[in-house]
C-alpha positions in Angstrom: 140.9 76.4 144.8 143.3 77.8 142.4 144.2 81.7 142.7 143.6 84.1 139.3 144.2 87.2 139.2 140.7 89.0 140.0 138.2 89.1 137.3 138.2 93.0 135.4 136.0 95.1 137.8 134.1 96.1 134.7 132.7 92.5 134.6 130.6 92.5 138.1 128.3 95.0 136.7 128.0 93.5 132.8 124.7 93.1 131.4 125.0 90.9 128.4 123.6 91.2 125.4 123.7 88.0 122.9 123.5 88.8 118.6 122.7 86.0 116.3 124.5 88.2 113.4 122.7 86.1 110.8 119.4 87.3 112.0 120.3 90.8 113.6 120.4 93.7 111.0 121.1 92.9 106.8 123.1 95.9 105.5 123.5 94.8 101.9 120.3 93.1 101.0 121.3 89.3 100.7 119.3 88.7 103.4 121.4 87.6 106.2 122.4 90.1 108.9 126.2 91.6 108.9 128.7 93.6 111.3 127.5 97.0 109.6 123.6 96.0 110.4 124.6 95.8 113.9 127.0 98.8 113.8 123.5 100.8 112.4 121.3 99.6 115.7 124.0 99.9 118.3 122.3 102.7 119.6 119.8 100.7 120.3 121.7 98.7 122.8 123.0 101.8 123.9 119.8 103.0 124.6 118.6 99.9 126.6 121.5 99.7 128.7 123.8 96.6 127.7 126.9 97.3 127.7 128.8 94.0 126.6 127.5 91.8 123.3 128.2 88.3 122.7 128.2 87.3 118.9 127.9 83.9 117.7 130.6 82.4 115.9 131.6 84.7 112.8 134.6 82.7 111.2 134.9 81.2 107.9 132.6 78.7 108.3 130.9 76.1 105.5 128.0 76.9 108.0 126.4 73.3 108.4 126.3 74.1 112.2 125.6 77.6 111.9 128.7 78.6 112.2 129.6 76.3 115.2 131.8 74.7 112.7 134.9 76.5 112.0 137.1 76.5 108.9 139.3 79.6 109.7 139.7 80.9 113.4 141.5 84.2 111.9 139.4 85.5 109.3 135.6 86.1 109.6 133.2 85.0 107.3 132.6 86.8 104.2 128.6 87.1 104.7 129.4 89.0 107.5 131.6 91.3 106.7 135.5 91.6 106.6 138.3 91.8 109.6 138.3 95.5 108.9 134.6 95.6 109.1 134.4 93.9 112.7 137.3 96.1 114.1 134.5 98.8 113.1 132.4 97.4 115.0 134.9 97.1 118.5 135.1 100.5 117.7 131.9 102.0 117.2 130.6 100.0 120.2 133.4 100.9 122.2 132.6 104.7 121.9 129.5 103.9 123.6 130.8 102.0 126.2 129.7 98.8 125.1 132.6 96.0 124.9 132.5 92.8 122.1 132.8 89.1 123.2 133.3 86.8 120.3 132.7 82.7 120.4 135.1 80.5 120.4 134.6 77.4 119.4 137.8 75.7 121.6 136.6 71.7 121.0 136.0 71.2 117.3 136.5 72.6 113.9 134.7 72.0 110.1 136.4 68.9 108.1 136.9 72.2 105.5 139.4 73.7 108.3 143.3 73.2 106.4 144.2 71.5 109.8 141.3 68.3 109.3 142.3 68.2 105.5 145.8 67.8 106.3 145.6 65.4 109.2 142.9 63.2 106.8 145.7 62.6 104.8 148.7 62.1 107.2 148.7 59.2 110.1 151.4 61.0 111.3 149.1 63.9 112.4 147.5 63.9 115.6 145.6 67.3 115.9 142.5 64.9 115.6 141.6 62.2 117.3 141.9 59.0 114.8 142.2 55.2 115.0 144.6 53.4 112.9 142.0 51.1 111.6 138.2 49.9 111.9 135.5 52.5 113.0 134.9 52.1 116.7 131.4 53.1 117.8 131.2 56.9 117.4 133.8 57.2 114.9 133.3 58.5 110.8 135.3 57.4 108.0 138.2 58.9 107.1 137.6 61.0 104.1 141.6 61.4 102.8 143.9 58.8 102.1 144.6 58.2 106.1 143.2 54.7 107.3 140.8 54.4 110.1 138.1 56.8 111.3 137.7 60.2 113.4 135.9 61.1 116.3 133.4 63.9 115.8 132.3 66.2 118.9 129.1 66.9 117.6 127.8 66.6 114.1 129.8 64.4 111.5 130.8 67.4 110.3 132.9 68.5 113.5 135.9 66.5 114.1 137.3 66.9 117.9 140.6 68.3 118.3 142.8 66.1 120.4 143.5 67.7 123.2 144.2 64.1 125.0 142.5 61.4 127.1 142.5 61.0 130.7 142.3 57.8 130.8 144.4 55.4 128.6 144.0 52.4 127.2 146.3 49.3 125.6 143.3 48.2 123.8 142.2 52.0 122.3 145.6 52.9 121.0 144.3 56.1 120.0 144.0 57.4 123.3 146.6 60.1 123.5 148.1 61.5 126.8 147.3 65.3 127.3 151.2 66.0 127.1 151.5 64.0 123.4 152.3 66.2 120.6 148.7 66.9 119.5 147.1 67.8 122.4 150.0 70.3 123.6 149.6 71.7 119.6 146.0 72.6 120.3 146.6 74.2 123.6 148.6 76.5 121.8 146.7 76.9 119.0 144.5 77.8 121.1 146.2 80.7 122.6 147.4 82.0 119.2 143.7 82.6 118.1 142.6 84.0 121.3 146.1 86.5 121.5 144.8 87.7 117.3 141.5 88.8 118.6 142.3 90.2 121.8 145.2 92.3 119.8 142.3 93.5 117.7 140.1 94.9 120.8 138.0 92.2 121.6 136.8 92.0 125.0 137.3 88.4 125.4 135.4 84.7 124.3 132.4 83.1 125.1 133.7 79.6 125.1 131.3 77.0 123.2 130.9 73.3 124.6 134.2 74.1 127.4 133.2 71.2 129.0 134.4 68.7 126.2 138.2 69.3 125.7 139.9 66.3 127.3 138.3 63.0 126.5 136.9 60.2 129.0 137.8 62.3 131.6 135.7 61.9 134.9 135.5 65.4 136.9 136.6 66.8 134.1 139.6 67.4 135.9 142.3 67.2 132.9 139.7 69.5 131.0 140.1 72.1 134.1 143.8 72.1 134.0 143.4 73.3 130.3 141.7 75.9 131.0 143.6 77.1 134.4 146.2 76.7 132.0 144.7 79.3 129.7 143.5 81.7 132.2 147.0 82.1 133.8 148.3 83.3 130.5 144.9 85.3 129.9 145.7 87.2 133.4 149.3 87.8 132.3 148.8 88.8 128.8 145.6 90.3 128.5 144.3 91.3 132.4 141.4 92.9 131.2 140.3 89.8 129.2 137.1 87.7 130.4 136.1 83.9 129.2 132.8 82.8 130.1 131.8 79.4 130.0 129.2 77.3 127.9 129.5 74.6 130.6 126.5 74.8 132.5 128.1 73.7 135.9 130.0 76.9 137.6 130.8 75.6 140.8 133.6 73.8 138.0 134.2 75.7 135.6 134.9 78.7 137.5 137.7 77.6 139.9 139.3 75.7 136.5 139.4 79.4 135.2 136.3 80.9 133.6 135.6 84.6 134.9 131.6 83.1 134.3 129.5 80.3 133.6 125.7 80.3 132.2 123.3 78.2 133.7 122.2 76.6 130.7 119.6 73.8 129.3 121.9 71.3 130.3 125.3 70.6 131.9 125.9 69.8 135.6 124.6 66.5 137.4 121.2 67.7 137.1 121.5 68.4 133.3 120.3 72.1 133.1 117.4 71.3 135.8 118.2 75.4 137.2 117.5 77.2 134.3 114.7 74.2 132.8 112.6 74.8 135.5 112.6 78.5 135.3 111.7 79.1 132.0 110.9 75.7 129.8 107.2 75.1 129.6 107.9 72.1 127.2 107.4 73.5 124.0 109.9 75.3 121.6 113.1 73.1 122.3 112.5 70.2 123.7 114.5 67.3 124.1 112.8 63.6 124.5 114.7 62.4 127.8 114.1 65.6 130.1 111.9 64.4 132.1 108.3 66.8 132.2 108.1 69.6 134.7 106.3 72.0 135.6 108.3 75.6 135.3 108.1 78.2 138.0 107.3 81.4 135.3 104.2 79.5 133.9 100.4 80.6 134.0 99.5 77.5 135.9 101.2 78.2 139.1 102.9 74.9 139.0 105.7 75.4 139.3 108.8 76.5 142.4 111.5 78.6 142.4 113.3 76.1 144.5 115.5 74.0 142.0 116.8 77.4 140.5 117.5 78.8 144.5 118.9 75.2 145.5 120.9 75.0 142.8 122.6 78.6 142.4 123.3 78.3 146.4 125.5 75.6 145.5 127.5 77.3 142.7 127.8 80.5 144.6 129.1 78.6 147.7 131.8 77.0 145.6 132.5 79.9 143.7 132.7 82.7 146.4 133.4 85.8 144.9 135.9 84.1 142.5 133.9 84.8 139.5 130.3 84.8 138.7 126.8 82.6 137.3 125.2 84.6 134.3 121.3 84.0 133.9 119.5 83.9 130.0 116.5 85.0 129.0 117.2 82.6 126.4 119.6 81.7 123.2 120.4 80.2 119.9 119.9 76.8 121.2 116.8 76.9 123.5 113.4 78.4 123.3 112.7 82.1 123.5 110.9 83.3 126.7 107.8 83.7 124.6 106.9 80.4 123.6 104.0 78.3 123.6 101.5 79.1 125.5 103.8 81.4 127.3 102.0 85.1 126.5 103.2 88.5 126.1 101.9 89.9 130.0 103.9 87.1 131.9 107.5 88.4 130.3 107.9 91.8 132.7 107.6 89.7 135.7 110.3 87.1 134.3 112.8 90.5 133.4 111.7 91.7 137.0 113.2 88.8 138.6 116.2 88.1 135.7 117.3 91.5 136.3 117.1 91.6 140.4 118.2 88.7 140.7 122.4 88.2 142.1 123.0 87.0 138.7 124.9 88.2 135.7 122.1 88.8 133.2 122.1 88.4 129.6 119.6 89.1 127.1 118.8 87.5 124.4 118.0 89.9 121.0 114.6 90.5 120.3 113.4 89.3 124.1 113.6 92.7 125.3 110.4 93.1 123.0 109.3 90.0 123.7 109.5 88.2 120.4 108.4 84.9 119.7 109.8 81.6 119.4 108.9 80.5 116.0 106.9 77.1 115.1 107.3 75.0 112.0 110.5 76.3 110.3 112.7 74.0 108.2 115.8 72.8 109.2 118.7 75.8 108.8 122.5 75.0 109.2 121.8 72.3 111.2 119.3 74.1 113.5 117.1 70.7 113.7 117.8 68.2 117.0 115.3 65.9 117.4 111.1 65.8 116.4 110.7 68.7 119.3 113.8 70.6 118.7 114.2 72.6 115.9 116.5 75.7 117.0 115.2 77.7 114.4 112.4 78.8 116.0 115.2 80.9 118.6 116.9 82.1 115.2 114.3 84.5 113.7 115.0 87.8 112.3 115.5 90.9 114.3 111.9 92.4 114.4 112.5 96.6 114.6 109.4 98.3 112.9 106.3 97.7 110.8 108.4 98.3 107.2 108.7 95.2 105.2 110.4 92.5 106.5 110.0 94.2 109.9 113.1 96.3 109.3 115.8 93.4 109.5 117.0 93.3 105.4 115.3 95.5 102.4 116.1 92.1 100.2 113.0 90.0 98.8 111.2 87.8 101.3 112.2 84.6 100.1 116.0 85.3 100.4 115.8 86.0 104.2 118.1 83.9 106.4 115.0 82.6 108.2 110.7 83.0 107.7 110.0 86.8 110.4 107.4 85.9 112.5 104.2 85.6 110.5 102.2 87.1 113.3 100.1 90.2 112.9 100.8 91.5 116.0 104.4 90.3 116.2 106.3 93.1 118.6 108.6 95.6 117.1 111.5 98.0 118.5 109.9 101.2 117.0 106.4 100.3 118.4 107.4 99.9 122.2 110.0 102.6 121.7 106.8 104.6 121.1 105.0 102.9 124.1 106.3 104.0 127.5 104.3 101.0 129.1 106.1 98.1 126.4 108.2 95.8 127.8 111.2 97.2 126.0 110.6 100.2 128.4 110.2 98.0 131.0 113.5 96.3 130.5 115.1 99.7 129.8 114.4 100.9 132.8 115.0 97.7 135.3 118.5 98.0 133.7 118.8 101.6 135.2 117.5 100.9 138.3 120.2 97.4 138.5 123.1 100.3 137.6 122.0 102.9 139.5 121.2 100.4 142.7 124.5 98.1 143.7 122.5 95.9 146.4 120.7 94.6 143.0 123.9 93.9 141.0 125.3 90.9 140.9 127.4 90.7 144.5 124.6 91.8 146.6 123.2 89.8 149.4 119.7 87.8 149.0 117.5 86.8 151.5 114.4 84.7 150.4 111.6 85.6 152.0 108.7 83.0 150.4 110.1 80.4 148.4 106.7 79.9 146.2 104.3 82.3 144.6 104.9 85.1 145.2 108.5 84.7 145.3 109.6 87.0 147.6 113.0 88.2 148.4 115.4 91.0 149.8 118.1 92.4 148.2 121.1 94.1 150.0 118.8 94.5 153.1 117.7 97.9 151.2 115.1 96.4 148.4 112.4 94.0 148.9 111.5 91.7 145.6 107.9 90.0 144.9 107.3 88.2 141.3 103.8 86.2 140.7 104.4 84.9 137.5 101.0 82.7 137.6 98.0 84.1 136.7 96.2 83.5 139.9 96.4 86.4 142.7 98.9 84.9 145.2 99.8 85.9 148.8 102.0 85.4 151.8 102.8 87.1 155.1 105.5 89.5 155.0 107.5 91.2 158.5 108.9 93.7 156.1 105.7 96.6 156.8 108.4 99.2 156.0 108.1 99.9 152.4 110.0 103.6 151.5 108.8 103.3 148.1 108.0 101.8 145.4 111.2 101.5 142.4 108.9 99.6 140.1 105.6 97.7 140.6 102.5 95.9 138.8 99.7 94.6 140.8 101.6 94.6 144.5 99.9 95.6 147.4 100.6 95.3 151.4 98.0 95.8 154.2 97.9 94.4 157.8 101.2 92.0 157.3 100.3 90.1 153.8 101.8 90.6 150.6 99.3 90.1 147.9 100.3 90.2 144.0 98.1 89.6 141.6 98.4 87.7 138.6 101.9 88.5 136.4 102.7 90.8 139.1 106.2 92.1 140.0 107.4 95.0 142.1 110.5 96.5 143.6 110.4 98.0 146.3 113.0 100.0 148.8 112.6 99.9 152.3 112.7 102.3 154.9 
């Protein structure tokens, strides 16, 4: 494995916070959130506990992918703000501890960026992958006066940058080497936009789609080199800098240079089977070739922790204290914990276990209160994947108190970025501020306790215990673990009859060697 420099110690004890801007907090009434809405509720996150934010992409943008689609990688977009106004924001997070992470999209820009204009226009650019002539399968239409066709990453709208192929081919004359002209452009590129933010007080870059760099590359081995390329002049240059990985695979990513990785939706050789069959209870986000499962935090009882266990065993073998795997509640591309038939009593024992859990946790806004993921919305810059997976419903505004238009934007309904929640009932910050049993209460204070409590950060030992419902487990040797996120009452024997006390609990009990939870229970427990 490849030596870094260690990761920043700050990073082993990060709980992440991830802000859609778009849908956060509107400070000048057009209806779509901003870097001084989020600089007005930062003591919210200070309050909860987070202390390092993720935004989604913020650059000039035509916005056809939300933002995933990036014209200008130095200047952010004007809806949200200015430069000036997001150095305000480092700052004003920064005095309350809290450190920024922007994304960076590294694999793709807009066709609007100047770089895609020019090369449409000039065969002599190779910033883009193009062929001389025809359109292969996969390929667009050139839309300059340059012949041929380019190779889009993901939408039409997204041309891949050329950082090379692996593998060549006499037939595919457009298959660059990694070291051609283009390829080593981007690389730097690449450093030069990192190096501008990171000069401005950025923490570092959640990388999007870090996985797709290097083309036809099997092992994404040439892709790796890129980015152990990248980290070593990270460690040099800015030491206290972090990347983490949209990859969904850490036992790679990590020893090719990532400080983290996410298990995600999709990604590895399982194709997101971890995290899937935690949370996804097939509705929300769903895409037609997953094959149906059963999730372990669903009502039924159907479900195991075992894929999740199996599967982050692996990575943290492989990885070994050379970085770390970050858990979601959810994000802008996948379903909300609360969705479907997914109800508002089974979150606390999902946070119980997301935030004991040797994990790297990171929340996505609004789940803290348990917001909803949002059925029948229209398709929004590009937010539409397939007939079940409309990302919109993920997208919704910021709900934070009973005013009109739950407190997100004082502008007229109709202009909001996205439909609130049409619920009655829909959760609000101010309410469960005002509830000391809410789950944002909960959540509150299981972040204290994970701070406060280093066996149940993220480099503590686990020892599983029952592998089913309950799942039961031990944390550090000092702090015993039991979620029952089914409805049923569930039991199993237990060796561990010297409880201390009890951290935090719902519905756990122990008498004469059994551990018996009943249903949506969770507790914490030290023992003695």
């Amino acid at each position: 494995m490849t030596s870094f420099r260690p990761a920043p110690t700050w990073l082993a004890d990060a709980v992440f916070y991830q802000i859609y801007p778009q849908s956060f907090a509107d400070s000048d009434r057009d209806g779509i959130g901003d870097f001084a809405g989020i600089i007005d509720h930062l003591d919210h996150l200070s309050w909860l506990g987070v202390d390092t934010v993720w935004l989604n992409p913020c650059f000039v943008s035509p916005f056809r992918d939300a933002g995933y689609d990036v014209a200008d990688y130095l200047n952010v977009a004007p809806r949200y703000g200015s430069n000036d106004d997001l150095a305000a924001l480092v700052d004003e997070a920064g005095r309350r501890g809290i450190r920024v992470l922007l994304d960076l999209v590294a694999g793709h820009t807009s066709v609007d960026h100047p770089w895609f204009r020019a090369s449409a226009n000039d065969p002599e650019d190779h910033r883009y992958i193009w062929t001389t002539e025809g359109r292969p399968d996969g390929f667009v239409p050139s839309p300059g006066t340059r012949p041929g066709a380019y190779l889009p990453n993901f939408f039409d709208s997204q041309p891949a940058l050329n950082f090379g192929y692996a593998r060549g081919n006499p037939a595919e004359p457009w298959r660059l080497p990694v070291g051609a002209e283009g390829p080593r452009a981007n690389r730097h590129a690449l450093r030069t936009i990192m190096d501008h933010w990171l000069g401005l007080g950025l923490s570092g870059f959640r990388v999007d789609m870090a996985a797709s760099l290097v083309k036809d590359d099997p092992g994404r081995i040439e892709t790796a080199r890129v980015w152990t390329e990248l980290r070593r002049w990270l460690d040099s240059a800015h030491p206290d800098a972090v990347l983490l990985a949209e990859w969904g695979e850490p036992e790679v990513s990590i020893p090719a240079g990532f400080h983290a990785d996410f298990f995600l939706h999709f990604g590895g050789p399982t194709d997101g089977l971890a995290l899937r069959s935690l949370w996804n209870n097939s509705e929300g986000t769903v895409h037609e070739d997953w094959d149906p499962l059963d999730c372990f935090f669903d009502a039924n009882g159907g479900g195991s922790p075992g894929p999740f266990v199996e599967a982050w065993r692996q990575a943290r073998t492989v990885v070994d204290g050379t970085g770390f795997i970050a858990l979601p509640t959810a994000n802008h591309d996948f379903s909300r914990l609360n969705c479907g038939p997914r109800t508002a009593e089974q979150l606390p024992a999902a946070f119980a276990f997301q935030l004991t859990w040797p994990t790297l946790p990171a929340i996505y806004y609004g789940d803290e209160i348990g917001m909803r993921y949002v059925t029948g919305l229209p398709d929004k810059e590009g937010s539409v994947l397939g007939p079940r997976y409309n990302r919109a419903g993920s997208r919704t505004p910021m709900q934070w108190d009973d005013t009109p238009n739950a407190g997100f934007s004082t502008a007229p309904a109709d202009r909001l970025y996205l439909p609130l929640d049409p619920s009655p009932d829909r959760p609000t910050v101010a309410a469960q501020r005002a509830d000391e049993t809410s789950l944002l209460h909960l959540v509150h204070r299981l972040i204290a306790l994970r701070r406060r409590t280093p066996e149940l950060g993220s480099s503590g030992s686990v020892e599983v215990l029952h592998m089913g419902y309950p799942f039961v487990y031990v944390r550090g040797g000092r702090y015993l673990v039991v979620v029952n996120p089914q409805r049923h009452e569930a039991s199993c024997p237990t060796t561990h009859a010297n409880v201390r006390s009890a951290l935090e609990t719902r519905g756990v009990e122990f008498a004469n060697g059994t551990i018996t939870a009943r249903g949506f229970a969770y507790g914490i427990f030290a023992l003695g």
